[in-house]
N, C-alpha and C positions, 0 to 999 in steps of 0.2 A: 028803475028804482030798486035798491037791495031791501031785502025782506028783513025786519025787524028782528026775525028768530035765528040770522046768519050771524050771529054774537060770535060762534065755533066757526068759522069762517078762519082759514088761514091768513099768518101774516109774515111775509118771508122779510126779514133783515139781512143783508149780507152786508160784511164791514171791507174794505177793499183793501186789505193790506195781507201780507205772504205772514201770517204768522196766528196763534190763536189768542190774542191779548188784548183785544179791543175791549176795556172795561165800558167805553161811553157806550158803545152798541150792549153790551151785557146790562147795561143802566135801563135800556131802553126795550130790551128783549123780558126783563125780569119786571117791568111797569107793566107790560103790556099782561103778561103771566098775572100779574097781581090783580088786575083789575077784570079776569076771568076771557083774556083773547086769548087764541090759538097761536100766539105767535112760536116761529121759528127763526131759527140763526142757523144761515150757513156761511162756511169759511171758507175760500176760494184761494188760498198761497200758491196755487200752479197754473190758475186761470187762462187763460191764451184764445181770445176768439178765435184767431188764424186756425187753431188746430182741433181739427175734424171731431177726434172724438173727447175732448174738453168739452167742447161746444154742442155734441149732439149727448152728452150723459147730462149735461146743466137744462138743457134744452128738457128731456125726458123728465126730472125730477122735480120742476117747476111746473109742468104740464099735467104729474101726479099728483101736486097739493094744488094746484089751482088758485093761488092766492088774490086776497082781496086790492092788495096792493104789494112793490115792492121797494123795501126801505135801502138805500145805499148813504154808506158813511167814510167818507175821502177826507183826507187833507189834500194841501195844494200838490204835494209834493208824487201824490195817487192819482195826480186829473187824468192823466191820458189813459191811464189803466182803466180809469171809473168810466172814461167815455169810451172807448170801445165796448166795456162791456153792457154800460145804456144804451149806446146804439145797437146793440146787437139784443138785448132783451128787445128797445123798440121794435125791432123790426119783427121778432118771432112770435110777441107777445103784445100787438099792437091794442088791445084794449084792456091790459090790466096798468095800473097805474104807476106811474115811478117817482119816488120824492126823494130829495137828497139833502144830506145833513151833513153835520161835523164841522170843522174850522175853514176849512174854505170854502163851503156852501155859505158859511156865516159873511167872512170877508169880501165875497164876489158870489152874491147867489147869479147875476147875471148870466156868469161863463158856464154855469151848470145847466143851463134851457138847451143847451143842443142836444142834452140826452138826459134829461130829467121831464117829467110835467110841473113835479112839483118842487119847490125847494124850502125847506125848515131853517132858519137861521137862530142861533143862540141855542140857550138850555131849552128840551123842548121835552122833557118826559112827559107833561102834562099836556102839551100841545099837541102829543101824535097821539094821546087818548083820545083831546077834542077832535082831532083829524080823521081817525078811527072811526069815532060814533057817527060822523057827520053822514062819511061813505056809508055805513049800515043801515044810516035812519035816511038817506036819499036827501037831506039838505046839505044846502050849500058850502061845500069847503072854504068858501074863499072869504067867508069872516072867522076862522080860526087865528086867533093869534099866533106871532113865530112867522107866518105862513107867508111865500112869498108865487107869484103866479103870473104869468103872461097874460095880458089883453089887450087885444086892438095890436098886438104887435109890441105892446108898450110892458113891462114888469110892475107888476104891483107891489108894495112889502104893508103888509098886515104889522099895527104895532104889535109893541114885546109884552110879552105875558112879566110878571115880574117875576128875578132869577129865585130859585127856591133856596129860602134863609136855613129851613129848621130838616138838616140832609137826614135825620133820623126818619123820617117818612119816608125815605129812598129803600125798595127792598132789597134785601142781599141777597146776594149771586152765589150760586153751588161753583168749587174748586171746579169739576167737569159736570159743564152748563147741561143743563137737563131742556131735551126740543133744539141739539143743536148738533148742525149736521158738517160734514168738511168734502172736497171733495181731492181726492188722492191725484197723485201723481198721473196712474193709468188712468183718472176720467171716472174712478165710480165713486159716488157719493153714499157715503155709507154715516149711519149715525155716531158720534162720539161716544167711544165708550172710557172707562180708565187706560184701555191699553191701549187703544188709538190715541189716546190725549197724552199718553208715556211716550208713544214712538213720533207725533207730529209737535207736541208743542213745546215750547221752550225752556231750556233746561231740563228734558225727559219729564217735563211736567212737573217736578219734584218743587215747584216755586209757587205760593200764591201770592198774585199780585193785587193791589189793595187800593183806596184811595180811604184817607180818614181827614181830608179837607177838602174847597174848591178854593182856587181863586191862587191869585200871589201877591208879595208884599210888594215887588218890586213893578216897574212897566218899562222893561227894556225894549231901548228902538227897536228890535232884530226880532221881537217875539208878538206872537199872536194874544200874549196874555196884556199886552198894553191896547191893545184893539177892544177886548174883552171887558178892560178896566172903562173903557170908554164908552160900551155900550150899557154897563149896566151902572151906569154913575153914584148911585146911591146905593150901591154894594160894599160892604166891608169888601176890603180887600181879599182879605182869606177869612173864609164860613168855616165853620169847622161841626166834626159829630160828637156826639157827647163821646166819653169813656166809655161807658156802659154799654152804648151804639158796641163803639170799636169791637171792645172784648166778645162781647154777646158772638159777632160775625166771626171773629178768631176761634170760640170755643168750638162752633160748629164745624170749622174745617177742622181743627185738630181732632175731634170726634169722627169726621167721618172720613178726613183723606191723614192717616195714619203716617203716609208717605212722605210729606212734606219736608223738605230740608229748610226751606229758608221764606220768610214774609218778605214782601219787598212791598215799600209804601211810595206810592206814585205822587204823592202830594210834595209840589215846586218848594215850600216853607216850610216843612215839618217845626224847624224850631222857631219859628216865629210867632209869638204870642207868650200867655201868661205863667210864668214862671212854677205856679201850684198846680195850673195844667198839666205839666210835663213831669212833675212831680211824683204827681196821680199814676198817669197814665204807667208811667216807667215801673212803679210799686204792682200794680192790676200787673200789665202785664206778666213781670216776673212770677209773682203768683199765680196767674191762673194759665197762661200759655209757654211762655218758657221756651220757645224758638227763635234759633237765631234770625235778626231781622236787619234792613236796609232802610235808610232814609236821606232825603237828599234837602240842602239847605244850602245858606248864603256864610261866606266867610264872617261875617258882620253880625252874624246870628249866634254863633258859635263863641262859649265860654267853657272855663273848667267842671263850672258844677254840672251843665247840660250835657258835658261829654261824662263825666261822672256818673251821672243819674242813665243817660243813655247802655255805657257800658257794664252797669251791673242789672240792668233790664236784659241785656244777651246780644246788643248791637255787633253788627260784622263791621263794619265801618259806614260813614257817612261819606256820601260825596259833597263836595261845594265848588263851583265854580270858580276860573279861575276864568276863560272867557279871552285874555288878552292879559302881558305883561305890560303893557303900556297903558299910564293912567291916563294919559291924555286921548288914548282912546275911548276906553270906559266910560271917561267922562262927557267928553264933546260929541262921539260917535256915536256910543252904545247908551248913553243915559243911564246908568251902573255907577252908581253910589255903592261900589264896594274896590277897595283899591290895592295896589299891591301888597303894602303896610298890612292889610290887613287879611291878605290873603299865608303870608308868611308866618301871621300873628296864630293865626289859626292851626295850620299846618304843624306849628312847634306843638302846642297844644296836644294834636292830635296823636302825633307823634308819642310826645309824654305819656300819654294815655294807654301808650303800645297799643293804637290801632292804624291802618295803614291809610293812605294821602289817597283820595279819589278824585278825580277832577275832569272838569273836560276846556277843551279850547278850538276857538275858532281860526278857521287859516280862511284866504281867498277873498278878504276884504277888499271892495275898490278903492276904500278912503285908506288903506294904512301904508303907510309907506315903509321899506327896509328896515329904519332905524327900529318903527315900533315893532316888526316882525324879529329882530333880533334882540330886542327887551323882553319877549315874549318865550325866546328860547335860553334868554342867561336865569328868567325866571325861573321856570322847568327845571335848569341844570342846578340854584339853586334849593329846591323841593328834597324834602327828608326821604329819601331811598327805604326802604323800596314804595314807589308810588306810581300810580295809573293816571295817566291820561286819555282822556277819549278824544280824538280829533277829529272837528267835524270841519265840511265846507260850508260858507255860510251860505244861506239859501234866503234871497230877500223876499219874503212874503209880502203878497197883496193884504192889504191893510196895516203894515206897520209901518212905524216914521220911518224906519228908513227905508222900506221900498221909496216912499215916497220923496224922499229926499235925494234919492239915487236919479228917479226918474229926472229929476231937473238938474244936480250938478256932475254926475256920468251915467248919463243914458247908453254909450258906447259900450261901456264897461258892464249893463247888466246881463244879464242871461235869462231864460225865465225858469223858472224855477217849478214850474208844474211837471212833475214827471223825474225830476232831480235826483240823482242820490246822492246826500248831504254827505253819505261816511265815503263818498270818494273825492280826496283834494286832489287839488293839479299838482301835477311832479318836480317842482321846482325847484330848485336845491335849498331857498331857505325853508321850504315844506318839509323837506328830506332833514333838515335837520334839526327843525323842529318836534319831528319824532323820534331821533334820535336819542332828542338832549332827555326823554324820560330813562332809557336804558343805560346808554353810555356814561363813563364814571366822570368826575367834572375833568380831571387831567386830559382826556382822550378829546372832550367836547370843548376844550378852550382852545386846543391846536387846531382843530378843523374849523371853529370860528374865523379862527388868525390866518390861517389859509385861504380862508374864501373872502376877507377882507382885504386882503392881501391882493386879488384877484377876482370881482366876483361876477367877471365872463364865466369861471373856471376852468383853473388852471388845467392840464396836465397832471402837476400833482396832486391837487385840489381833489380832481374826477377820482386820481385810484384810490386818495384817503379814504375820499367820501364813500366808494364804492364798498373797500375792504374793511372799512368798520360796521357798514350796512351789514356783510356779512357777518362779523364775527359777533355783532349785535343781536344779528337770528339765531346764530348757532348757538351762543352762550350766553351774555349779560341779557336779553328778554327772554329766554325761559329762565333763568335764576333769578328776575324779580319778580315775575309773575309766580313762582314758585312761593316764595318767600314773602310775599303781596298778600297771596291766598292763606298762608301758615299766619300770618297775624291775622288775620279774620278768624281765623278757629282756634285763638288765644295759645298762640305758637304749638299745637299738638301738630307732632308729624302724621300721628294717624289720623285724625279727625281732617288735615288736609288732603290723604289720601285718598280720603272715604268719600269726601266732596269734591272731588277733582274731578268726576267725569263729566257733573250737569255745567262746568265750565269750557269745557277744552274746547267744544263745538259752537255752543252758542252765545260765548264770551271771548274767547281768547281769538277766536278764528274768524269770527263772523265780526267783531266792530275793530275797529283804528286805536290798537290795543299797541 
């Protein structure tokens, strides 16, 4: 039994993913702070059990704090990374505890027991307090809510605590996390300082990333936010934090990380909701924070006034999906009540607005066929220049309709998806020219259409078209839209794109399916 007085008892969180942006672990690292535990957060971006001394400097430093438990936080897409690395804490560290959280512990806590003990499903800020105290005060974990636990061989799941309505009770998080550790390339684990957090984390650090809602308005088959909608049914869709929340959290970073160039707001619906809302907020802000900021929303969301009110608040641009040019996908596939018509609608808009088109889209579908992959790229080719696309693969998750819907009508066709990297498509040629159709001017992209229509074994000439516009794509038309992409984010100043040009080049332009 642990001694009542072990309250200052470490509590190590590691979030499993190569980068320093895990806000739900920072959600959970700053609860645990708040309610007076010793916890810590360490980041592992070069993690590798195979390699000696990875493994024997993680080994050392876990051995140093001696923790009461440790927390691991995966999506599906981290499992094989999360379970090497459980298995190898099991094995080193066979009596300190391991519970696991995040979206895929939530989806399938099952496949998490071969290197977890324990597993947390849903929101659980409040459940890893209860799970916390249970271990200190020597009773029983396994009537914590959230909580999910083996016996007899058999899984148990503990019902759901209910989701938290009022997110202003949520504590806010320091720009560079205080009690949080990383560990480096060469294996030594060394505390986060500003300089370490300039040279490891994304964008030179110079970016704080935010969330000022939970939840989405939407429940696309393809996403884990329709699983989420399902498990907490009597959830608003999207919760939101006051104004005053928000602000209050922004003045403090602009107070103490001087440094900042840009907000970026992680919430799926930014503009989704009541019109005085956004009103407000865009007035606060401009008055008291004054940095340019990102937000990401649905075509369908998106008007002149909200782009109005948005761009004299200091917006860089907004993204909105665009998902697929084919409505009949959207619609029958993806369950996306948001359609071409209105992706175009938006886009002019934005346009008008003189700010630039941000988007992402999906390739590697098993349900779509040619015609809709070629709807998808005359869409693109129609998109107001200069515009970004991010192109992902789709990755069918456990627990959404359409994993599930895969499983029964192309089980052949799935792949699994644990371990995935979504920003790499297959090289197909209408892939190839789906990325294309953002760079390339529409003259250039109707002919290599007609070509490969023409042919779409590919041709001979097909192959060197496709090849030599590839290139002269790299050389010149994508770095002069990403050029000029960037110059209307910082309200067409050549200098002010110059001067932001660096926190992109590596961890934007190079690193995603740009």
């Amino acid at each position: 039994m642990t001694s009542k007085n072990s309250k200052q008892r470490n509590i190590l969180l590691i979030p499993v993913q190569d980068n320093l942006s895990h806000l739900g672990v920072k959600y959970l690292h700053y609860t645990l702070l708040q309610k007076g535990y010793m916890s810590k957060q360490l980041f592992i971006p070069y993690f590798n059990a195979r390699k000696e001394t990875l493994s024997n400097s993680l080994k050392a430093f876990i051995s140093e704090i001696n923790p009461l438990y440790i927390g691991l936080s995966l999506t599906s897409l981290e499992y094989h990374r999360s379970s090497d690395l459980g298995q190898f804490l099991k094995k080193v560290f066979p009596n300190i505890p391991i519970i696991c959280g995040g979206i895929h512990p939530t989806v399938d806590p099952e496949s998490c027991f071969s290197f977890a003990d324990y597993v947390m499903v849903g929101e659980c800020e409040y459940s890893l307090i209860d799970f916390t105290e249970a271990l200190i005060n020597g009773t029983d974990v396994k009537e914590v809510p959230n909580l999910c636990y083996m016996e007899n061989g058999i899984m148990k799941q503990n019902p759901l605590a209910p989701a938290i309505q009022d997110l202003d009770i949520l504590p806010v998080f320091d720009h560079i996390p205080k009690l949080s550790f990383i560990q480096r390339k060469d294996g030594t684990v060394c505390a986060i300082d500003r300089k370490i957090y300039h040279k490891e984390g994304r964008f030179l650090g110079r970016m704080y990333e935010m969330l000022s809602s939970r939840g989405c308005g939407f429940s696309c088959s393809y996403c884990t936010n329709s699983y989420l909608n399902k498990l907490y049914p009597s959830n608003k869709r999207v919760r939101r934090r006051s104004i005053q929340n928000i602000i209050e959290e922004l003045e403090k970073v602009k107070h103490n990380d001087p440094e900042i160039k840009q907000i970026v707001f992680h919430d799926s619906s930014f503009l989704i909701g009541k019109r005085d809302y956004f009103k407000e907020f865009c007035k606060e802000y401009k008055e008291k924070i004054g940095i340019p900021f990102i937000v990401s929303t649905t075509p369908t969301s998106i008007d002149w006034e909200k782009l109005m009110l948005l761009k004299d608040a200091g917006v860089s641009w907004v993204t909105m999906a665009l998902q697929t040019g084919s409505d009949l996908i959207n619609k029958d596939i993806y369950k996306r009540y948001s359609f071409k018509k209105d992706f175009f609608k938006a886009a002019e808009l934005i346009k008008k607005a003189r700010l630039p088109v941000k988007s992402d889209v999906i390739l590697d579908n098993p349900f779509e066929k040619e015609a809709d992959t070629i709807e998808t790229i005359e869409t693109i080719m129609e998109t107001p220049k200069p515009c970004l696309f991010e192109i992902f693969s789709l990755a069918l998750l456990p627990g959404t309709e359409l994993y599930e819907r895969a499983k029964i009508e192309c089980p052949d066709m799935m792949e699994d998806c644990r371990g995935k990297n979504f920003m790499k498509f297959k090289q197909s040629y209408l892939n190839m020219l789906t990325v294309l159709a953002v760079y390339l001017p529409k003259s250039i992209m109707k002919k290599l259409l007609n070509l490969y229509k023409a042919n779409f074994n590919g041709s001979g000439i097909f192959k060197v078209a496709l090849y030599l516009s590839k290139g002269l794509s790299n050389l010149y038309f994508k770095p002069k839209n990403l050029f000029y992409w960037l110059k209307l984010t910082r309200g067409d100043s050549y200098i002010d794109t110059f001067r932001i040009m660096p926190l992109y080049v590596k961890d934007y332009f190079t690193y995603r399916n740009l």
